[in-house]
C-alpha positions, 0 to 999 in steps of 0.5 A, spaced: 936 631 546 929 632 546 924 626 550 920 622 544 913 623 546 908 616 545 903 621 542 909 624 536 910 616 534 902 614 535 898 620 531 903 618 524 902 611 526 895 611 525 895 616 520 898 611 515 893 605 518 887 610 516 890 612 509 892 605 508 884 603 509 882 608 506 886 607 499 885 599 500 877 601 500 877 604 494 881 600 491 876 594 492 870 599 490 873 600 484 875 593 482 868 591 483 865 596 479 870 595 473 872 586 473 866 584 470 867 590 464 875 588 464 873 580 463 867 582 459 873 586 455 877 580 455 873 575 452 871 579 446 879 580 445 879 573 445 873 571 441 876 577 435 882 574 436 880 567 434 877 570 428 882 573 425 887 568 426 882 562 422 877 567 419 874 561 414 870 559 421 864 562 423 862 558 429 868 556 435 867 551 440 872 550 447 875 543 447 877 540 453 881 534 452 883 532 459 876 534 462 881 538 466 876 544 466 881 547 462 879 550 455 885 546 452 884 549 443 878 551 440 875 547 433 873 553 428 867 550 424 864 553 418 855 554 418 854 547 416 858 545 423 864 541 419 871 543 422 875 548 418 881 548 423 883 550 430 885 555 434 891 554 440 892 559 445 899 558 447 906 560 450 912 557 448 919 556 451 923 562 448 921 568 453 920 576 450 924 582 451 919 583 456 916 576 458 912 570 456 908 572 449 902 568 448 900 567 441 892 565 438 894 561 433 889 559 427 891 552 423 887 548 417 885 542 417 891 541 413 897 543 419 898 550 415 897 556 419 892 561 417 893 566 421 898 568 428 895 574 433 900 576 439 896 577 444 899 584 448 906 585 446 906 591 450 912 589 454 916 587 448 921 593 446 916 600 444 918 600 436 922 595 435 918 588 439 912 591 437 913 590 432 910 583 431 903 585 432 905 589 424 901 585 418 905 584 414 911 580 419 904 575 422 903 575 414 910 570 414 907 565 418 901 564 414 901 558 410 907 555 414 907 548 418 912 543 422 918 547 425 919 554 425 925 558 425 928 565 426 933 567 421 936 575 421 933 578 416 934 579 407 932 585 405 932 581 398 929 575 402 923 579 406 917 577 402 921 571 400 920 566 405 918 558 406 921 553 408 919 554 416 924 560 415 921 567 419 925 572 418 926 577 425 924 583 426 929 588 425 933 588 432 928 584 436 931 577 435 928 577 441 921 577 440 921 574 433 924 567 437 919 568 443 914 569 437 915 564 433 917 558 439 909 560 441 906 558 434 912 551 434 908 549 441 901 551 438 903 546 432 906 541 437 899 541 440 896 540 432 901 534 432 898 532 439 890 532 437 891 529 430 889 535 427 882 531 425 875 531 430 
């Protein structure tokens, strides 16, 4: 059996040591050079989101309600700075296929929602939990309001929707809860907030 030598245990030992300096190194250089672009990125996804959930908006201003620091909704407000509705970010109870699932949620002055936008559901099922990004399932919930719930889905029923019934995605029950338990806690933070300035 031959001896070790300390130098065939140190020469690999410090190699790595150097290597991991090295990649951890250019790791920081590269995420110096890149956050501000990726929030900057962040920010105008969030902003275009708000948009279209509560399109009637043309201005959106942060509300803080428990002055946590901590944007808690957004009210949307028309040219002449009259409140048209509120913008929730929010994640409900229901997890995803892939995890939480936030939704920017628009609702009216009135308690119906204008719009919901999922906000990355690319850890959701590719062509199935994805699916909840697709207009024509979001177009379900706009004009909806107290408590949702997920039924299967009616092909004869697809279009026919009311009564806070939102039709699953086809075999991504999953998903729709998750989906759909977001926009109920965003509705739950309307109730809260009294739905008036």
């Amino acid at each position: 059996m031959k001896k070790m030598n300390p130098k065939d245990i140190l020469v690999p030992a410090v190699s790595l040591f150097v290597i991991c300096v090295v990649a951890t190194a250019l790791l920081a250089l590269v995420n110096s050079i890149t956050k501000d672009k990726i929030q900057a990125n962040t920010l105008a996804k969030a902003a275009e989101a708000r948009q279209t959930v509560l399109a009637e908006a043309k201005d959106f201003k942060e509300v803080d309600k428990d002055s946590d620091g901590t944007v808690d909704y957004y009210e949307g407000v028309d040219g002449t700075g009259n409140v048209v509705g509120y913008v929730f970010d929010c994640s409900g109870d229901a997890k995803g296929y892939g995890g939480d699932v936030s939704v920017t949620v628009g609702i009216d002055t009135e308690g119906k929602i204008t719009g919901i936008q999922p906000d990355d559901v690319s850890n959701e099922t590719p062509g199935l939990g994805q699916n909840s990004d697709k207009a024509s399932w979001k177009a379900q919930f706009v004009g909806e309001s107290g408590d949702l719930t997920v039924v299967k889905s009616d092909k004869s029923a697809q279009d026919n929707t009311s009564d806070g019934k939102i039709n699953a995605i086809t075999s991504a029950t999953i998903t729709s809860k998750a989906v759909t338990s977001s926009v109920n806690a965003a509705l739950d933070m309307y109730d809260e907030i009294g739905g008036t300035n």
